[in-house]
C-alpha positions in Angstrom: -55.9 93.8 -25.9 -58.8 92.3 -27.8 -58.7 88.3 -27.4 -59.1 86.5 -30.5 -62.3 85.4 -30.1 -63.8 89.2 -29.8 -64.5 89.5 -33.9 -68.1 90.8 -34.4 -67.4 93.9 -32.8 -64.7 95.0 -35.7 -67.0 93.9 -38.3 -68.2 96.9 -39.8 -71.6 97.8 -40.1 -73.8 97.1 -43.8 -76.3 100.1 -45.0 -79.2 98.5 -43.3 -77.5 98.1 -40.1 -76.7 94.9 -39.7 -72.9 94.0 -39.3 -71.2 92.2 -42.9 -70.0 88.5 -42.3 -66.7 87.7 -42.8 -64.3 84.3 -42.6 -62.9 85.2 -39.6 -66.1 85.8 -37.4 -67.7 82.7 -38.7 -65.0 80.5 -37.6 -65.2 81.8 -34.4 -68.9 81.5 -33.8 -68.4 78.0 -34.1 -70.3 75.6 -36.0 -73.6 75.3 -34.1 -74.5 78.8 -34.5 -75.9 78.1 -37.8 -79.6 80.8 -38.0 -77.0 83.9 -36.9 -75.0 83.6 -39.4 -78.1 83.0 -42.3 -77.9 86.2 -44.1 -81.1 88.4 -44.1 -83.3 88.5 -47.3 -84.9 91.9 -48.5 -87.8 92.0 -46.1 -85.8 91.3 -43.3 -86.1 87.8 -42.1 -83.6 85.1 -42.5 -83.4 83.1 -45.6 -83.7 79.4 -44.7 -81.0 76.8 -45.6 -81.3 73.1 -45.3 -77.9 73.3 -42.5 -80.9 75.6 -40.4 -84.0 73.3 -41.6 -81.8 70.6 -39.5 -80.6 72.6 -36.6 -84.7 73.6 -35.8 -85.6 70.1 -35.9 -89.2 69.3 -35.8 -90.6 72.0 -33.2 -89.8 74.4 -36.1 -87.0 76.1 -33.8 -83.2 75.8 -33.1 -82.8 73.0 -30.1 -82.3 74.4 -26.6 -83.4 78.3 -28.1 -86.8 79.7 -27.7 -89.2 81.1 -30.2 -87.9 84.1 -32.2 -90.2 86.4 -32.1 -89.9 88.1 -35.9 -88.7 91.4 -35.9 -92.0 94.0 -37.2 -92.8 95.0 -41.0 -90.6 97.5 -42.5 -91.0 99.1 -46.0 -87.2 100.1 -46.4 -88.2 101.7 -50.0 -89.7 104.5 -49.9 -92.9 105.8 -52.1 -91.6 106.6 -55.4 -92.3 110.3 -57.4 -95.8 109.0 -59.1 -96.9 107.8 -56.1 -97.0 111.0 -54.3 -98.0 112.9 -57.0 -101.0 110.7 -57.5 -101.5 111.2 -53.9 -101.5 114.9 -53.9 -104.1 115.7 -57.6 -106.4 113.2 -55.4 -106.4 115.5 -52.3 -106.9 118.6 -54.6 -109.8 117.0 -56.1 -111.7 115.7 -53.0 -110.8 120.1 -51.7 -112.5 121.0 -55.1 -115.6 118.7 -55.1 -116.4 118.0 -51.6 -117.1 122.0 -50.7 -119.6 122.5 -53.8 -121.4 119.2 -52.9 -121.5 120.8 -49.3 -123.3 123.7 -50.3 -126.3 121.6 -52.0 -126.8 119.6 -49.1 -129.7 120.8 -46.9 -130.4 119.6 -43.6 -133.9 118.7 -43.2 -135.2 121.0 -39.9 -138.0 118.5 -38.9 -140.5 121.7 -39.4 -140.1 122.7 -42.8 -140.4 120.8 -46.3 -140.7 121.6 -49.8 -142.4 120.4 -52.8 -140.9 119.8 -56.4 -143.1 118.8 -59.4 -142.2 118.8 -62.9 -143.2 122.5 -65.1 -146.7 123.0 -66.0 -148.4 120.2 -63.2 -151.5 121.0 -62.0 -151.9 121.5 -58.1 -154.9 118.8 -58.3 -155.5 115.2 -56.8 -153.5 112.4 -58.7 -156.1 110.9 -61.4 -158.5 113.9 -60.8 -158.9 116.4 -63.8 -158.5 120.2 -62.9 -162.3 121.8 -63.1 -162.8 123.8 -65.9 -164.2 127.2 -63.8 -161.9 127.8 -61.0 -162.9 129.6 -57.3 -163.2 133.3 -57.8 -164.6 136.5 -56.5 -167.3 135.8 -58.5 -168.4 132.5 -56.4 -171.1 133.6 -54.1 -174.3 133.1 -52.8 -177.3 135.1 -55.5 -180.7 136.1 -54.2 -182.4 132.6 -54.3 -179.3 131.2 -51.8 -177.5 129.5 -55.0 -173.7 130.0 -56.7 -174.2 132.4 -58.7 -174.4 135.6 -59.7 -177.0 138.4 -58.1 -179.9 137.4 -59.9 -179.1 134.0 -62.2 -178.0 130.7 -61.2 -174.4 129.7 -62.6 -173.1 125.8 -63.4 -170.0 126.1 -61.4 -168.9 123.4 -59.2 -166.6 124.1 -56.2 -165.3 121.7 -54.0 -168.2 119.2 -51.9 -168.6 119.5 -48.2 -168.6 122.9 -47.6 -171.1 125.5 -46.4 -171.7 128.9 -47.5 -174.0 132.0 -45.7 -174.6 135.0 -47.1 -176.7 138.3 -46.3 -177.2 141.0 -48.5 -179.6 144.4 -48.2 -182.0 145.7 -51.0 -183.5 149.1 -51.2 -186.0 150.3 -53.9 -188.7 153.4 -54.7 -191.9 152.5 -55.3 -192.4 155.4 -58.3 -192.5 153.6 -61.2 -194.1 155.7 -64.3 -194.4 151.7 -66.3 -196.4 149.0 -65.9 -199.1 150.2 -63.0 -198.2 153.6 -62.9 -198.3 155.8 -60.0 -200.4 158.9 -60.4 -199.8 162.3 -59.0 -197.4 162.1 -55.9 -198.2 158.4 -55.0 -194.9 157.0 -54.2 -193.7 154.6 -51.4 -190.1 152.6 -50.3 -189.2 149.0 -49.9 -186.1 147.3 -48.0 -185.1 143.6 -48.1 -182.6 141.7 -45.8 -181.9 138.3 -47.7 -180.8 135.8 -45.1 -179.0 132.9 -47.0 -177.3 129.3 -46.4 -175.8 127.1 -48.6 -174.1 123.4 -48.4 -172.3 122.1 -51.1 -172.4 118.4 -50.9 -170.9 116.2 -53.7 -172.9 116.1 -56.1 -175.7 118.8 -55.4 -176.1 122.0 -53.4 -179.4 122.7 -51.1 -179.8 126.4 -49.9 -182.7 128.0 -47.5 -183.3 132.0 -47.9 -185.4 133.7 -45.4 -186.3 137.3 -46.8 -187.7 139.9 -44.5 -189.1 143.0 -45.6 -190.3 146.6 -44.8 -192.2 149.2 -46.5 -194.5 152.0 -46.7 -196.6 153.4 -49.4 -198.7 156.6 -49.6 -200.6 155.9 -52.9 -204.4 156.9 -52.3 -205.2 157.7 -55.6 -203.6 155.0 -57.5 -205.0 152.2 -55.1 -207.5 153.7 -53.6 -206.1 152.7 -50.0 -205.0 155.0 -47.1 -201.6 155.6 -46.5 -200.0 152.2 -44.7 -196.5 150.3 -43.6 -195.8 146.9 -42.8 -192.8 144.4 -41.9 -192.6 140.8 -41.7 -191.2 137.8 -43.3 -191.4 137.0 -46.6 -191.9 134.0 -48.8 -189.4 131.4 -47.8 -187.4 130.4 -50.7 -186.0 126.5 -51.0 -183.0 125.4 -53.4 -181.9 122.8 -55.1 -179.3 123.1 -57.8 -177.4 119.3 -59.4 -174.1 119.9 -60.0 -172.4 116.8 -60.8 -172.6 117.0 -64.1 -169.0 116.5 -66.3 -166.9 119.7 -67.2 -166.4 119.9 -70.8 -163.1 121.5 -72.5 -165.6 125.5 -73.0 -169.0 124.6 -71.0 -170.3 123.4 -68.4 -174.2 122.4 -67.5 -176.4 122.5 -64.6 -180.1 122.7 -63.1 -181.9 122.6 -60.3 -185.2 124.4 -59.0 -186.6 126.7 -56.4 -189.9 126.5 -53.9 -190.7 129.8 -53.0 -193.1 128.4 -50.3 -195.9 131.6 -48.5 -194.8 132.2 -45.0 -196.6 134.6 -42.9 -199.4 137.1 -44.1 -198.5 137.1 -47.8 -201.0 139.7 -48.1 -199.7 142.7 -46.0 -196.3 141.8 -47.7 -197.3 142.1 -51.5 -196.0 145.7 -52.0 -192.5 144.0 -51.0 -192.9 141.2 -53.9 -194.4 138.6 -52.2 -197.0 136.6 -53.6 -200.1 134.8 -52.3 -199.6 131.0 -54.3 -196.8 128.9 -53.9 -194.5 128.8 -56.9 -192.1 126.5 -58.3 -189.3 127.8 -60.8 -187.2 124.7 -62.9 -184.4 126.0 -64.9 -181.3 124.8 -66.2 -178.0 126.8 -67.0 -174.7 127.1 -69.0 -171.6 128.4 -68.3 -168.8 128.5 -70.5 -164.9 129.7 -70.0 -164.6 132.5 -72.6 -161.2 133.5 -71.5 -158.9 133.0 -68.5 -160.7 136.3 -67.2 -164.3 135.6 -69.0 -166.7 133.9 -68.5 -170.2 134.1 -69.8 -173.4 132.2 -68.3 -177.2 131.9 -69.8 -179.8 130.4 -67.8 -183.6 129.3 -69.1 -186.4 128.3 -67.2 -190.3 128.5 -66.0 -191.8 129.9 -63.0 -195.1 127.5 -61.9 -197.9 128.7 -60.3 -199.4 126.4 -57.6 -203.0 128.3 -58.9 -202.4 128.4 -62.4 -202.7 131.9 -62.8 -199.1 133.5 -63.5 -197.2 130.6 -65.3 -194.2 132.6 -66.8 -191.2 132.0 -68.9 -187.6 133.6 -67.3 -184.1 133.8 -68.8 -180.9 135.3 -67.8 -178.0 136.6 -69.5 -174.8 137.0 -67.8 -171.2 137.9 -68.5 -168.4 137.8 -65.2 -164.2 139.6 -65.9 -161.7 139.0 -63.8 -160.4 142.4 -62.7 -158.1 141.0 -60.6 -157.4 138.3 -58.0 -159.9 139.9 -56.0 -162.4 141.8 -58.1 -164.9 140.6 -60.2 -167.4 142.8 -62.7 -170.6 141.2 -63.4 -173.6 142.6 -65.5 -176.7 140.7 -66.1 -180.3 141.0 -68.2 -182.7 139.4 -66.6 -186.7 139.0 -67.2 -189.9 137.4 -66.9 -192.0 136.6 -70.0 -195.6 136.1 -69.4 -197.6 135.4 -72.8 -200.4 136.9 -74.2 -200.8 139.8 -71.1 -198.1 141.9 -71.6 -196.7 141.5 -68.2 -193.0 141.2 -69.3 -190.2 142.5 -67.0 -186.2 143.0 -68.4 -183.7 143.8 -65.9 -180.3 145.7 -66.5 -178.4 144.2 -63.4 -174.3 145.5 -63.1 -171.9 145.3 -60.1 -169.1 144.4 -58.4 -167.8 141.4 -56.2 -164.4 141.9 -54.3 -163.0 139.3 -52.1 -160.4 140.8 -49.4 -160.0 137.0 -48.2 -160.6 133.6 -49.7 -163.2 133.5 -47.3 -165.5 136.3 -48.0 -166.8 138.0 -50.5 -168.6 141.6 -50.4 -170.8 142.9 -53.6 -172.6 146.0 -54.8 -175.2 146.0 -57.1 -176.9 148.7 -59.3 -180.9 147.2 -60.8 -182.5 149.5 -63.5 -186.2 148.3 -65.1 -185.5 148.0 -69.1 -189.3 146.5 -69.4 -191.2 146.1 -66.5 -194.5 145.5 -65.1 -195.2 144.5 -61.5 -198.1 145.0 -59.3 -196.0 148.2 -56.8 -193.5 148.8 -59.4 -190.0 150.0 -59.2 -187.5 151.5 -61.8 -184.2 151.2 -59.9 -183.2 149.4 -56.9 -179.5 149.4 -55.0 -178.2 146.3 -53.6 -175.1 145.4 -51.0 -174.3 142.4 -49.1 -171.7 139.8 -48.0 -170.8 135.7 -48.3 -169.2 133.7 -45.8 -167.2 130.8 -47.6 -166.1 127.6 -45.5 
């Protein structure tokens, strides 16, 4: 029923789906159908022959045809075995890697940060050695205003601009059996309130103490007075102590001086301590790093007389441990030499400093006369107080 010119439609069909040419079906296309019958290379486009170079002509397509529009990409191959298997070791790698680099990546929370240095840094400035005593308990204001300890001035050197107050209470007996000894039942009582402030600039400190005193004394036969009590201020006490000198690898230096200037009626306060001349004390001090814990301090010096009369040598012997982060034991030996009238003083001074913040620092003191002579003398005298640190 077929007519004889029906032939592609019998032609069976290749393996890529394109029908196979045969003799028959290319006669009957006739001879102008020339790019048809052009078999198809591997990537599917027609090979070019030079019948089908003619046929296009010079508008690069067959005459009186439009455009082909080329059929799209195939891969008719499809991805060998190493392929895939390459494939699939790099997927299990990036499965194995990619969690564990996960888990060291933090997020930064735009509130938080942390700060890595290398083992053994020191927490100081860049270019800026790390001081050779470091801020303890033990840095507090003594009785003259100064750092130091509760009688002696130390060399340590905290940081500049900051200001330091301090108060601190003493109590003594006037019933000394030394020096001008009582007679009988002559006795009497002193109590001090030291009222102290500090400012550490950069390369010195400057302190102002304001001492304020009350006592009584019943001593008729030994002085020859009445019974009598007083208060008042005392002599104001001025301070000045360098401390820019360099810390060395065990020691460190300093000195500086102190005005103890007459305020008031130093009269009716001279059973407290005060005295009637102005006096000037110069000293200088070492302190040296016995340990991480110790450390040990010795101060010299000479108290001057604005009359001449009481020029006296003084010293100071000190040794500071570390309890803890915030305890310090201190015990002194202090004195006053005076040559030629036998008017020498030694002081065993021991106590404690604790410092419940970095801020403050609260100390307890027990005094006990090794050698002393003083006009209203004492043997023992307790001591408490505080310092404010900014």
């Amino acid at each position: 029923a077929k007519g004889p010119t029906d032939t592609m439609s019998e032609v069976p069909l290749c393996r890529h789906g394109w029908r196979r040419e045969t003799p028959v079906s290319r006669i009957a296309k006739g001879p102008t159908d020339t790019m048809s019958e052009v078999p198809l290379c591997r990537h599917g486009w027609r090979r070019e022959t030079p019948v089908s170079r003619i046929a296009k002509g010079p508008s690069g397509h067959e005459e009186g045809q439009p455009s082909p529009t080329p059929p799209p990409a195939t891969f008719p191959y499809p991805p060998t075995a190493p392929v895939v298997t390459l494939t699939l070791v790099l997927g299990f790698l990036l499965l194995a890697i990619c969690p564990a680099a996960a888990a060291d990546v933090r997020l930064y929370d735009g509130a938080s940060y942390e700060v890595f240095s290398v083992p053994d840094a020191e927490t100081t400035a860049p270019g800026r050695a790390k001081p050779l005593l470091q801020e303890t308990p033990r840095n507090a204001l003594n009785q003259d205003g100064l750092l130091g300890y509760f009688v002696s001035e130390t060399a340590d050197k905290l940081a500049p601009g900051r200001m330091f107050a301090g108060a601190r209470y003493q109590y003594r007996e006037l019933n000394s059996r030394y020096g001008v000894a009582y007679k009988g039942n002559d006795k009497g009582t002193v109590s001090s309130l030291l009222l102290s402030f500090n400012y550490i600039g950069d390369w010195a400190e400057w302190s102002a103490t304001v001492p304020v005193h009350r006592w009584d004394l019943a001593a008729p036969r030994t002085f020859n007075t009445t019974a009598d009590e007083n208060e008042g201020v005392g002599n104001l006490r001025l301070g000045w102590k360098a401390t820019y000198l360099p810390d060395r690898s065990y020691y460190r230096f300093a000195y500086g001086a102190t005005a103890y200037v007459t305020t008031g009626n130093p009269d009716r306060m001279l059973p407290a301590g005060s005295r009637r001349e102005d006096e000037l004390k110069l000293y200088g001090c070492v302190t040296t790093r016995e340990s991480d814990a110790a450390v040990l301090n010795l101060q010299l010096g000479a108290i001057l007389n604005s009359e001449n009369t009481d020029d006296r040598f003084i010293y100071g012997l000190a040794l500071s441990y570390e309890a803890s982060a915030h305890a310090t034991l201190i015990g002194e030996l202090v004195g006053e030499v005076q040559g030629g009238d036998d008017k020498d003083t030694m002081d065993a001074v021991i106590g404690i400093r604790l410092a419940p913040t970095v801020h403050s620092v609260l100390e307890f003191a027990y005094t006990k006369n090794l050698r002393t002579y003083r006009a209203y003398g004492w043997d023992e005298q307790l001591q408490t107080g505080f310092t404010i640190r900014w």
